[in-house]
C-alpha positions in Angstrom: 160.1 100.7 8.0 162.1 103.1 10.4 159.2 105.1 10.5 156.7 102.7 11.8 159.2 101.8 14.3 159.5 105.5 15.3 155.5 105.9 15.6 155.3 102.6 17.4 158.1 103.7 20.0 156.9 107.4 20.5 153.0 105.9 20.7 153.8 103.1 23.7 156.0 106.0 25.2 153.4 108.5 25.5 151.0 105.9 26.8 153.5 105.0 29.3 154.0 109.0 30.4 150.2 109.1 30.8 149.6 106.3 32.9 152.8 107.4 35.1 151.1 111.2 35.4 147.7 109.7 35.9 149.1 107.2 39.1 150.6 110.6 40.2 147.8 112.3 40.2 145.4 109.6 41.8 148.1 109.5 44.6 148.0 113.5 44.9 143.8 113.1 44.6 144.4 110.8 48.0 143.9 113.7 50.3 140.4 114.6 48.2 137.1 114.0 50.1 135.3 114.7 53.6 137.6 114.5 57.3 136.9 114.0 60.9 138.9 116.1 63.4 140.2 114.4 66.9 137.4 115.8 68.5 134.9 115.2 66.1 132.9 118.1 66.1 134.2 119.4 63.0 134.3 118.0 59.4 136.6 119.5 56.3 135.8 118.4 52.7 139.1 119.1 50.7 138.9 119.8 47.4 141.5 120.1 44.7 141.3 123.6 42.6 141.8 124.0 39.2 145.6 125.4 39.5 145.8 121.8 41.1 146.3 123.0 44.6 144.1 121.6 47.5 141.4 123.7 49.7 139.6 122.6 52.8 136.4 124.6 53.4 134.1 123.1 56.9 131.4 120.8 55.9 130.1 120.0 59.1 129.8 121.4 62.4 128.7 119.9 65.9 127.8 123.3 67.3 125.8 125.0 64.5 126.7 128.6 66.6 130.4 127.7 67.0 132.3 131.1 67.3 135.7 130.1 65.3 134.3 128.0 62.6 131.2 128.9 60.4 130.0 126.4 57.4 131.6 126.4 54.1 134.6 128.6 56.1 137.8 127.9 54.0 140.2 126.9 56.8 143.5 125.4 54.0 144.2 126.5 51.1 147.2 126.6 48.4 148.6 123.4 49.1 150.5 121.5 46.7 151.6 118.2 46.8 155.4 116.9 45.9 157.3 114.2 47.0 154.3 112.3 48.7 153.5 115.1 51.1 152.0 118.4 51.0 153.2 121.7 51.1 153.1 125.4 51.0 149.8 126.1 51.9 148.3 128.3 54.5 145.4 127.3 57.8 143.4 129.0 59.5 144.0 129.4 63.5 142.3 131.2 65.4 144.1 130.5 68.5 146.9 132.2 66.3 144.8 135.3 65.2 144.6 134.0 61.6 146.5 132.2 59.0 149.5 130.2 59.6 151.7 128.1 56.6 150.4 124.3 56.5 151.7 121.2 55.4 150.0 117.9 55.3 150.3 114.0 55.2 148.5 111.2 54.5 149.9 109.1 57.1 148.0 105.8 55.8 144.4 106.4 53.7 142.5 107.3 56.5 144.8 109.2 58.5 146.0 112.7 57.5 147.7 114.6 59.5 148.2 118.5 59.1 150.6 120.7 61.1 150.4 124.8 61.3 154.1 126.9 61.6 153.8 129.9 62.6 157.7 131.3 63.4 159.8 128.6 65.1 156.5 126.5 66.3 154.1 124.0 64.9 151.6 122.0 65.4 149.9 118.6 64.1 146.3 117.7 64.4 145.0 114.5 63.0 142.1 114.0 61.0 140.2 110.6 60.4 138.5 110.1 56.9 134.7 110.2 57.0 132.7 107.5 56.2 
């Protein structure tokens, strides 16, 4: 009888932890899926990697001949995402010669908004989700 009580507690448990790392997961999946800049001329699609970090390569571009930003350019990679934020990733600036460490936050489910550091300085830019 103990034993069925011990396969009965260790099966609802496990079912439990699955549903728990599943929820996390969905909530970490969030930031998945195509992004407007401010200025909307620029599209990212972010993607989430098989090490379970998340990339953002351009999708679209309003100037086809734009001289930062070329399609499918990666422009964030490596973050990961603890705590209900994102971190430790890198993004491309060019205003800062090249990459720069990134963080990122979903400040509601169509709003994320991801700020560059590069030594003492930073700076956010927003992005709308795409439709």
């Amino acid at each position: 009888m103990k034993q069925i009580y011990l396969i009965i507690f260790f099966t609802v448990g496990s079912i439990f932890l699955n549903t728990s790392v599943s929820k996390a997961q969905s909530k970490a999946d969030d930031i998945v899926g195509e992004w407007l800049n401010a200025d909307k001329d620029r599209k990212i699609q972010f993607t989430r990697a098989g090490n379970g970090t998340y990339n953002a390569k351009i999708s679209w571009l309003k100037k086809a001949n734009d001289e930062e930003y070329k399609m499918d350019m990666v422009v964030i990679k490596g973050l990961t995402f603890k705590n209900g934020e994102y971190g430790g990733g890198q993004a491309y600036s060019p205003g800062n010669g090249g990459w720069v460490k990134a963080t990122a936050k979903l400040k509601d489910i169509n709003t994320l908004n991801v700020t560059g550091y590069k030594y003492f300085l930073s700076k956010t830019r927003s992005y709308t989700r795409s439709k």
